[in-house]
Backbone as numpy.savetxt, mean C-alpha at the origin, in Angstrom:
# Nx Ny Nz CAx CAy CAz Cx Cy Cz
15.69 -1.75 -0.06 14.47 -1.26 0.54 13.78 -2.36 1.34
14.03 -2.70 2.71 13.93 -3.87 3.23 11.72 -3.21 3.99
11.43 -2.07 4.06 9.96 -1.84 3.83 9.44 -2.39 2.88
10.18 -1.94 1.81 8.91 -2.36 0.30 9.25 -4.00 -0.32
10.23 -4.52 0.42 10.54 -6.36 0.58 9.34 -7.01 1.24
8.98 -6.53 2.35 8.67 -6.96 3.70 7.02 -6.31 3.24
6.70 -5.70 2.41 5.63 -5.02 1.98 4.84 -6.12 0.77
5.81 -6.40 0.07 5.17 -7.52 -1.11 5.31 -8.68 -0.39
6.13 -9.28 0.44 5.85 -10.52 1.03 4.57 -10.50 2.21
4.21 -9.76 2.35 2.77 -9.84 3.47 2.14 -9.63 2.40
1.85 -8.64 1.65 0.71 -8.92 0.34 0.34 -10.37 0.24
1.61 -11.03 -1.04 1.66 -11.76 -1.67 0.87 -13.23 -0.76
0.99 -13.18 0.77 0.83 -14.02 1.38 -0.63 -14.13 1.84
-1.19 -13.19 2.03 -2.26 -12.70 2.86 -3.50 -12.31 2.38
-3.04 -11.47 0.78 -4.33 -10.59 0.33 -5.39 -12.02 -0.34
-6.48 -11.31 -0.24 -7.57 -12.10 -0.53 -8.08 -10.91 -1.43
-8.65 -11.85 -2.63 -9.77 -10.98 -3.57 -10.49 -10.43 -3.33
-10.79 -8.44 -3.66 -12.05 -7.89 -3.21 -11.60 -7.17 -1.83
-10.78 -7.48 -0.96 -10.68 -7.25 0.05 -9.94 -5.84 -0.34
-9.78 -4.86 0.84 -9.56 -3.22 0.92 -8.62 -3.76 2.23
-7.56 -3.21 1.99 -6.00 -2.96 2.95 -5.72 -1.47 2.91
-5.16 -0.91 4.04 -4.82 0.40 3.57 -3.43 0.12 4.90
-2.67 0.74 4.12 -1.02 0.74 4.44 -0.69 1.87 4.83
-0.38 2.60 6.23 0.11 3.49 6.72 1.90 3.99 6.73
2.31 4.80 6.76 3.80 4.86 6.73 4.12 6.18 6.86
5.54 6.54 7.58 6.08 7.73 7.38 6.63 8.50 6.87
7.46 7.84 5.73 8.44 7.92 4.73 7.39 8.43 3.23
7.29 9.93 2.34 6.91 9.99 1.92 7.53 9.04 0.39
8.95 8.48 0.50 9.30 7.76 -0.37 9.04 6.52 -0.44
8.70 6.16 0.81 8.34 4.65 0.69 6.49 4.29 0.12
6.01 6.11 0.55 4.46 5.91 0.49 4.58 5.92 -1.35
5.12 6.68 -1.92 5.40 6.68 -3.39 5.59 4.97 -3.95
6.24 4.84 -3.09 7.25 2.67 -3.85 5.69 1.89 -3.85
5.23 1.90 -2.57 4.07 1.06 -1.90 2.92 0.92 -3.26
2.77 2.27 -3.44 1.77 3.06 -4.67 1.98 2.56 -5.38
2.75 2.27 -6.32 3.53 1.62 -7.28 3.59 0.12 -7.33
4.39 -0.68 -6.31 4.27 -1.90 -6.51 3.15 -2.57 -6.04
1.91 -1.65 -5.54 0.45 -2.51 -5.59 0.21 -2.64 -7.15
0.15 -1.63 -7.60 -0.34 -1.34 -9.29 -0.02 -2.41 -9.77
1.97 -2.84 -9.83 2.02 -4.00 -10.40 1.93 -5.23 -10.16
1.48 -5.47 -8.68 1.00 -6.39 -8.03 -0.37 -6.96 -8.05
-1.12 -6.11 -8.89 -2.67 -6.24 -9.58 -3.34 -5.60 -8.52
-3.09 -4.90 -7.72 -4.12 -3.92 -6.88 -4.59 -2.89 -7.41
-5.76 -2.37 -6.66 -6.70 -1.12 -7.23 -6.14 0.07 -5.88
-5.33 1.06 -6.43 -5.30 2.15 -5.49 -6.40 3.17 -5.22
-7.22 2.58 -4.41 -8.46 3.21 -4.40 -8.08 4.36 -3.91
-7.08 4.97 -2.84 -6.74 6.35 -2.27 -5.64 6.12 -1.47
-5.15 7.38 -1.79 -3.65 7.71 -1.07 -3.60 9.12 -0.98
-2.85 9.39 0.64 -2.57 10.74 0.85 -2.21 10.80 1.92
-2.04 11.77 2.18 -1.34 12.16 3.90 -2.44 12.77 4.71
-2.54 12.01 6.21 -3.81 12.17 7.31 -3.43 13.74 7.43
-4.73 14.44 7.63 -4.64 15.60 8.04 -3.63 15.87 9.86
-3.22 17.03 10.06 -2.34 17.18 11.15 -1.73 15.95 11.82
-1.60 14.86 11.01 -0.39 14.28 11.05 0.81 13.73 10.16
1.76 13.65 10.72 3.10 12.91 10.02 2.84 11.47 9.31
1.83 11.16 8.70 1.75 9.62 8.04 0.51 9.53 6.60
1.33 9.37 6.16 0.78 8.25 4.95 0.08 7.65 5.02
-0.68 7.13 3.83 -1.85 6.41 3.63 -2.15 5.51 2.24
-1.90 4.65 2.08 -2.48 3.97 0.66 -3.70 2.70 1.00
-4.62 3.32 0.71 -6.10 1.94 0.51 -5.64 1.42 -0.69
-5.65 0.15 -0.79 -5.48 -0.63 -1.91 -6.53 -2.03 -1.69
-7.00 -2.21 -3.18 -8.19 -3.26 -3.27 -7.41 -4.47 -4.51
-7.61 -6.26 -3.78 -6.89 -7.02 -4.58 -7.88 -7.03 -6.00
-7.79 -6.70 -7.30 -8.58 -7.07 -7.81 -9.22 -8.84 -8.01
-10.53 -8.60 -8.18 -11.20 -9.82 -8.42 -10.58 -11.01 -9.62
């Protein structure tokens, strides 16, 4: 899964405490993985879902403090 590789290495690099990211995508399987390895990545999935009349995904995720 070279998305959800390329997904924890920009996290891991970038996120700052407190801060709100939200991750767009097309793949409803990859929007499922993303969901998931924030959780165990210590993020807060504040919301996820699919944009109205369009084809994409959505996960807000917050680093916890």
């Amino acid at each position: 899964m070279p998305k959800i590789e390329a997904f924890e290495t920009y996290v891991a690099q970038l996120a700052r405490p407190g801060e709100v990211y939200e991750v767009v995508m097309r793949d409803p399987d990859t929007w499922l993985a993303v969901q998931r390895i924030a959780e165990d990545m210590g993020f807060e999935v504040l919301e996820a879902g699919r944009r109205d009349g369009e084809k994409v995904y959505y996960v807000r995720i917050r680093l916890a403090v």
